[in-house]
C-alpha positions as CSV (number, residue, x, y, z in Angstrom):
1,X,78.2,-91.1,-21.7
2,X,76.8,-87.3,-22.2
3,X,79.5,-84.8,-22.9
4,X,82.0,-83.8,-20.2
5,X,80.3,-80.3,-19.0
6,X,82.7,-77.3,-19.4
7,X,84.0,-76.7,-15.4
8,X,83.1,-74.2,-13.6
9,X,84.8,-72.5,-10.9
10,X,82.5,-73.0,-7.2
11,X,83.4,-71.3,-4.3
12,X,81.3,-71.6,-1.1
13,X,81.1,-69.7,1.8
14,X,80.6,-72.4,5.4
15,X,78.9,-70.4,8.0
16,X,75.3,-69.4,6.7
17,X,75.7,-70.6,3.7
18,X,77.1,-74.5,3.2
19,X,76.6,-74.6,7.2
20,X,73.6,-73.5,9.2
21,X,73.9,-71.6,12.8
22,X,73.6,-75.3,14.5
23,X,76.6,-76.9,13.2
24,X,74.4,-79.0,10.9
25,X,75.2,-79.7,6.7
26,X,72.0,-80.5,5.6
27,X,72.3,-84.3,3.5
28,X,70.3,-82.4,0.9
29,X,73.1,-79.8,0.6
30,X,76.1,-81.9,1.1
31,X,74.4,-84.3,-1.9
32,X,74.0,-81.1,-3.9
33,X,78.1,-80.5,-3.9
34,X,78.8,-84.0,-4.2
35,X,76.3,-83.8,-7.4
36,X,78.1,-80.5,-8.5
37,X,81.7,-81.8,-8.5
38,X,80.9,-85.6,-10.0
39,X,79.8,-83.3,-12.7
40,X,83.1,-81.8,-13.4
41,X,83.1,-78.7,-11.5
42,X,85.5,-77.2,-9.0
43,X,84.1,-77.4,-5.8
44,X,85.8,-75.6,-3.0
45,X,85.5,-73.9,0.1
46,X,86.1,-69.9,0.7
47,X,85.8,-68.8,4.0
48,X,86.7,-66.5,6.8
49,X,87.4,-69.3,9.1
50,X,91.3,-70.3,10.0
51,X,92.8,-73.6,8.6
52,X,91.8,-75.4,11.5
53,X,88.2,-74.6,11.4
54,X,88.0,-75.4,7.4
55,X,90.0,-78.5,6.7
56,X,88.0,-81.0,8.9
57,X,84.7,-80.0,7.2
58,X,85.9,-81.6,3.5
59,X,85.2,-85.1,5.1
60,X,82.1,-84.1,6.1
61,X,81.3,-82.6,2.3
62,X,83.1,-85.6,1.2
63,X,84.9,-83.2,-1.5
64,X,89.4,-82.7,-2.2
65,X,89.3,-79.4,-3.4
66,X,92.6,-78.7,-5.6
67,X,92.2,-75.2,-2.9
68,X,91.0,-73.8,-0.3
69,X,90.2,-69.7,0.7
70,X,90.6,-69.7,4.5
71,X,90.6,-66.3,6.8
72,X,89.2,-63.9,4.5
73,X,91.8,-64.4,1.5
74,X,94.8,-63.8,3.3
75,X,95.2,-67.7,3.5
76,X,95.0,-69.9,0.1
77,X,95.8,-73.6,0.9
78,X,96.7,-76.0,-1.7
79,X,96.3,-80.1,-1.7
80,X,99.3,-82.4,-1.8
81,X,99.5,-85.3,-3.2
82,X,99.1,-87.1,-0.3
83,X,95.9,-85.6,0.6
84,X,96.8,-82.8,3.2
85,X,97.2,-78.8,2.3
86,X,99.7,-77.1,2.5
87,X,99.9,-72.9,2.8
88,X,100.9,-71.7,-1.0
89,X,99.6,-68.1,-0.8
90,X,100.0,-66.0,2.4
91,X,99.1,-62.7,3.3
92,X,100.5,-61.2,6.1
93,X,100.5,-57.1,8.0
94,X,101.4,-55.7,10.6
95,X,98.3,-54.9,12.7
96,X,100.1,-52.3,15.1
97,X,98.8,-49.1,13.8
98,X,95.1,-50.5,13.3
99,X,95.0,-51.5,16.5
100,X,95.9,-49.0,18.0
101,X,93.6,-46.5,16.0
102,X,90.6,-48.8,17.1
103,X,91.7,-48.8,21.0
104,X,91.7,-45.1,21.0
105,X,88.0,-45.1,19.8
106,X,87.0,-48.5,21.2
107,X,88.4,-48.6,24.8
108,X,86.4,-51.7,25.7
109,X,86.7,-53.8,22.9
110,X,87.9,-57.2,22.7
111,X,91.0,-57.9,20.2
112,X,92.6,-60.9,18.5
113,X,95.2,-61.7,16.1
114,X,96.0,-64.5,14.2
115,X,98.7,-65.4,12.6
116,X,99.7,-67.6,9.2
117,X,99.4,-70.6,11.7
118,X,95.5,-70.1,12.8
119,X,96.4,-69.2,16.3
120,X,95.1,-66.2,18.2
121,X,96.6,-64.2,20.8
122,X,93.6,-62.2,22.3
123,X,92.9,-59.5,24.4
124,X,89.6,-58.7,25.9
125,X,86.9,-61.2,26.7
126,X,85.5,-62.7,23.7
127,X,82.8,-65.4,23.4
128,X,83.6,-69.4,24.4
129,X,83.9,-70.6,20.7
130,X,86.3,-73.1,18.5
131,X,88.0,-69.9,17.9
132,X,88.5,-68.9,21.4
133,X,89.4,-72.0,22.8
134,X,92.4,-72.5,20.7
135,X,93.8,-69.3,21.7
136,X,96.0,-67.2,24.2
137,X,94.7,-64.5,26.4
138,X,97.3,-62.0,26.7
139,X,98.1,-58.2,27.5
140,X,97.1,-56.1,24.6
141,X,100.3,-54.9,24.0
142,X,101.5,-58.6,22.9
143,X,99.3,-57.9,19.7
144,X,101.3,-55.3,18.7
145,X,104.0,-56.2,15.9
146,X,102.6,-59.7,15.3
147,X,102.8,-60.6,11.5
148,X,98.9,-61.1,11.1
149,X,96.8,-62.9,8.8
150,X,93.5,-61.1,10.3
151,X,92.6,-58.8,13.3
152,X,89.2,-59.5,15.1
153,X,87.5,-56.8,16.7
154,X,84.7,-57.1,19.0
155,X,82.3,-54.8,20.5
156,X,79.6,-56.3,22.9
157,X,78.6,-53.0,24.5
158,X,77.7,-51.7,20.8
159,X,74.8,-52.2,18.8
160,X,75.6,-52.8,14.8
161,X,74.5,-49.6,13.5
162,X,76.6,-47.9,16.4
163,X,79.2,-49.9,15.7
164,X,79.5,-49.3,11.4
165,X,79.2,-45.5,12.6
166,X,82.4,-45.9,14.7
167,X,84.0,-48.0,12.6
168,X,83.2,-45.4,9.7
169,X,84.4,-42.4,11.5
170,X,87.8,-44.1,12.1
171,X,88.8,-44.5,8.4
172,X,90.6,-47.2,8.3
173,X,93.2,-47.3,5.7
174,X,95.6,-49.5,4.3
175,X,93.6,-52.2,5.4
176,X,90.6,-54.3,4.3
177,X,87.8,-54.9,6.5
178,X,84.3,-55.8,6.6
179,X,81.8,-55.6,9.8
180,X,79.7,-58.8,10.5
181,X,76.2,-59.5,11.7
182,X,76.8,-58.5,15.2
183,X,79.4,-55.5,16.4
184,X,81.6,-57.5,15.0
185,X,85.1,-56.3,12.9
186,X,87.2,-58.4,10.7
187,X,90.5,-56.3,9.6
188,X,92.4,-58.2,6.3
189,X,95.9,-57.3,4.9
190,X,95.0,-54.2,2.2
191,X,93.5,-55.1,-1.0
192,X,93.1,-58.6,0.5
193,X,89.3,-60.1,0.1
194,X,87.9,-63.5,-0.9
195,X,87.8,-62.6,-4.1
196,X,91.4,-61.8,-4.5
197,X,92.4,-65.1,-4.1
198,X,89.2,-66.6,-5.9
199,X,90.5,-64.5,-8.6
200,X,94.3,-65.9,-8.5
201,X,92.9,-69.5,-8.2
202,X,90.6,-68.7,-11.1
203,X,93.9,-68.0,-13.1
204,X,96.0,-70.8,-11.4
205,X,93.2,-73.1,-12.7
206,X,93.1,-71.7,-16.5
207,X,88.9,-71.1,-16.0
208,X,87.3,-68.2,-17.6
209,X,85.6,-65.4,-15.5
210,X,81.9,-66.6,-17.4
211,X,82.3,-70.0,-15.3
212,X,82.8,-69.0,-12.0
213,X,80.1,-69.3,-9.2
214,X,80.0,-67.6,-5.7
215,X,78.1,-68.4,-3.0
216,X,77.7,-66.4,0.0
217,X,75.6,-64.5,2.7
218,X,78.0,-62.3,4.9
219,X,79.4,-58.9,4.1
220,X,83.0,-60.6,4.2
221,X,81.8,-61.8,1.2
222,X,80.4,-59.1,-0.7
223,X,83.7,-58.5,-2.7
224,X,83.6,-62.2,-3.8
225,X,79.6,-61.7,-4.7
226,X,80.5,-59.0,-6.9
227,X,83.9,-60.9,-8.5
228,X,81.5,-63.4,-9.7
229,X,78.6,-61.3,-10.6
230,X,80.7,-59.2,-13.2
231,X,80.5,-61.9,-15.4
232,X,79.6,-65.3,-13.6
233,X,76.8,-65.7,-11.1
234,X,76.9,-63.7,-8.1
235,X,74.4,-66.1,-5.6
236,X,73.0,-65.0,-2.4
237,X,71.6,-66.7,0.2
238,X,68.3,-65.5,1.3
239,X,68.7,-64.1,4.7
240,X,71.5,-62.0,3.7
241,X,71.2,-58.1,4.3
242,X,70.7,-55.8,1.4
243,X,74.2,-54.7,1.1
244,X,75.1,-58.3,0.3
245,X,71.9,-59.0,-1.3
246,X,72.6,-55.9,-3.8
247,X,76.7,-57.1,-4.1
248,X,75.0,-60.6,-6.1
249,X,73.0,-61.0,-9.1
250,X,71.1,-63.8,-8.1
251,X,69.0,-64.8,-4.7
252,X,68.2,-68.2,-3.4
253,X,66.4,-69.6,-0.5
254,X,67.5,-69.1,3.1
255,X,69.8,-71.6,4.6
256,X,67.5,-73.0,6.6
257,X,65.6,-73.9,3.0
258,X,68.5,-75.4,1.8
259,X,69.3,-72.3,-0.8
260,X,72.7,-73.4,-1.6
261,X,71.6,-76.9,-2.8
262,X,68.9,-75.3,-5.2
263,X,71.6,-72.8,-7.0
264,X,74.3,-76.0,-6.9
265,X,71.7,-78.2,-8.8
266,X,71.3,-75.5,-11.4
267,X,74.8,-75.9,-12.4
268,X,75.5,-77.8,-15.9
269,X,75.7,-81.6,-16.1
């Protein structure tokens, strides 16, 4: 038997990065985490997605993560002994002012809220997805006052550079938020990223900041990249932007190419 590995800390990003576009987990990546936690590591999954959307892909991965990361870091879910995960860190805010700040500069946008739960109330016409489907189309004025986990803000009529400009020129304070590939706005508790709760499971799990890996390609994750990078490794998938590229300190292949499972296989065993 070779020498139990000293663990490292592996947190994965789905969409883009563990997942392609499709739908589809590559065999060659899912037998790349599989490899990576029989060698001792923590494997685990740190996404913007809701509970819902997160918890059925471990069967698929075939991992138990001790945790998961779920909408952006205001959700950190922990396993139970008898398998399921229960919600052992929330982060919650009041979305009224934010909401209505964007509105005013944004009059045909399309809003959602979710809550601690996963569910979304939404305003607006947003695209059919998993998301979507799940939730309830109401009067925009039903968002106000919610305790949210996340506010989603869409703009179909905008083009991404429009929309960073707008969303620039609002200043949005006390809150976190990052802008996605499309006109596309993700609005967090403040201070509250993926790598503030990477950083609190780090802790939880007694693993030094040296032996952490993060693994990403949006700019929801560019906060995690650069947790990492400080003093772990930073990884970036390869068809990332620039501003996430430059928030790493390393680059791997494209998902499509199967990136993740190269970086995952250069892990210790």
């Amino acid at each position: 038997m070779p020498a139990r590995v000293k663990r490292w800390l592996v947190a994965l990003d789905i969409d883009g990065t563990t997942m392609r576009e499709d739908g589809v987990v590559t065999d060659t990546v899912i037998q790349a985490v599989l490899d990576a936690e029989a060698a001792g590591h923590e494997v685990m999954l740190s996404t913007g997605r809701s509970e819902g959307m997160t918890v059925p892909l471990l069967d698929r991965l075939g991992i138990q993560p001790k945790y998961l990361v779920c909408a952006n870091g205001a959700l950190t879910l922990k396993r139970t002994e008898s398998g399921d995960y229960e919600r052992v860190h929330v982060e919650t805010f009041d979305p009224t002012e934010v909401l209505q700040t964007i509105r005013g500069a944004l009059e045909n946008g399309a809003y959602g809220v979710e809550d601690e739960t996963g569910h979304y109330l939404l305003s607006g016409d947003f695209p059919d997805d998993t998301m979507t489907a799940s939730g309830d189309h109401v009067a925009f004025e039903r968002l106000l006052g919610v305790r949210a986990t996340r506010v989603v803000v869409i703009s179909p009529e905008h083009g991404l550079e429009e929309f960073l400009d707008i969303v620039d020129k609002m200043g949005l304070h006390k809150v976190s938020y990052t802008v996605g590939w499309t006109a596309w706005l993700d609005i967090a508790p403040e201070g509250v990223t993926k790598a503030t709760a990477m950083e609190r499971i780090r802790e939880w799990l007694d693993i030094p900041r040296s032996r952490v890996f993060a693994a990403g390609d949006g700019r929801n994750d560019i906060d995690m990249l650069r947790w990492a990078s400080t003093s772990g490794r930073g990884v970036v998938m390869g068809q990332a932007p620039d501003d996430v590229v430059d928030a790493g300190n390393e680059l791997t292949g494209g998902v499509m190419d199967d990136g993740l499972a190269a970086a995952l296989d250069s892990l210790p065993r």
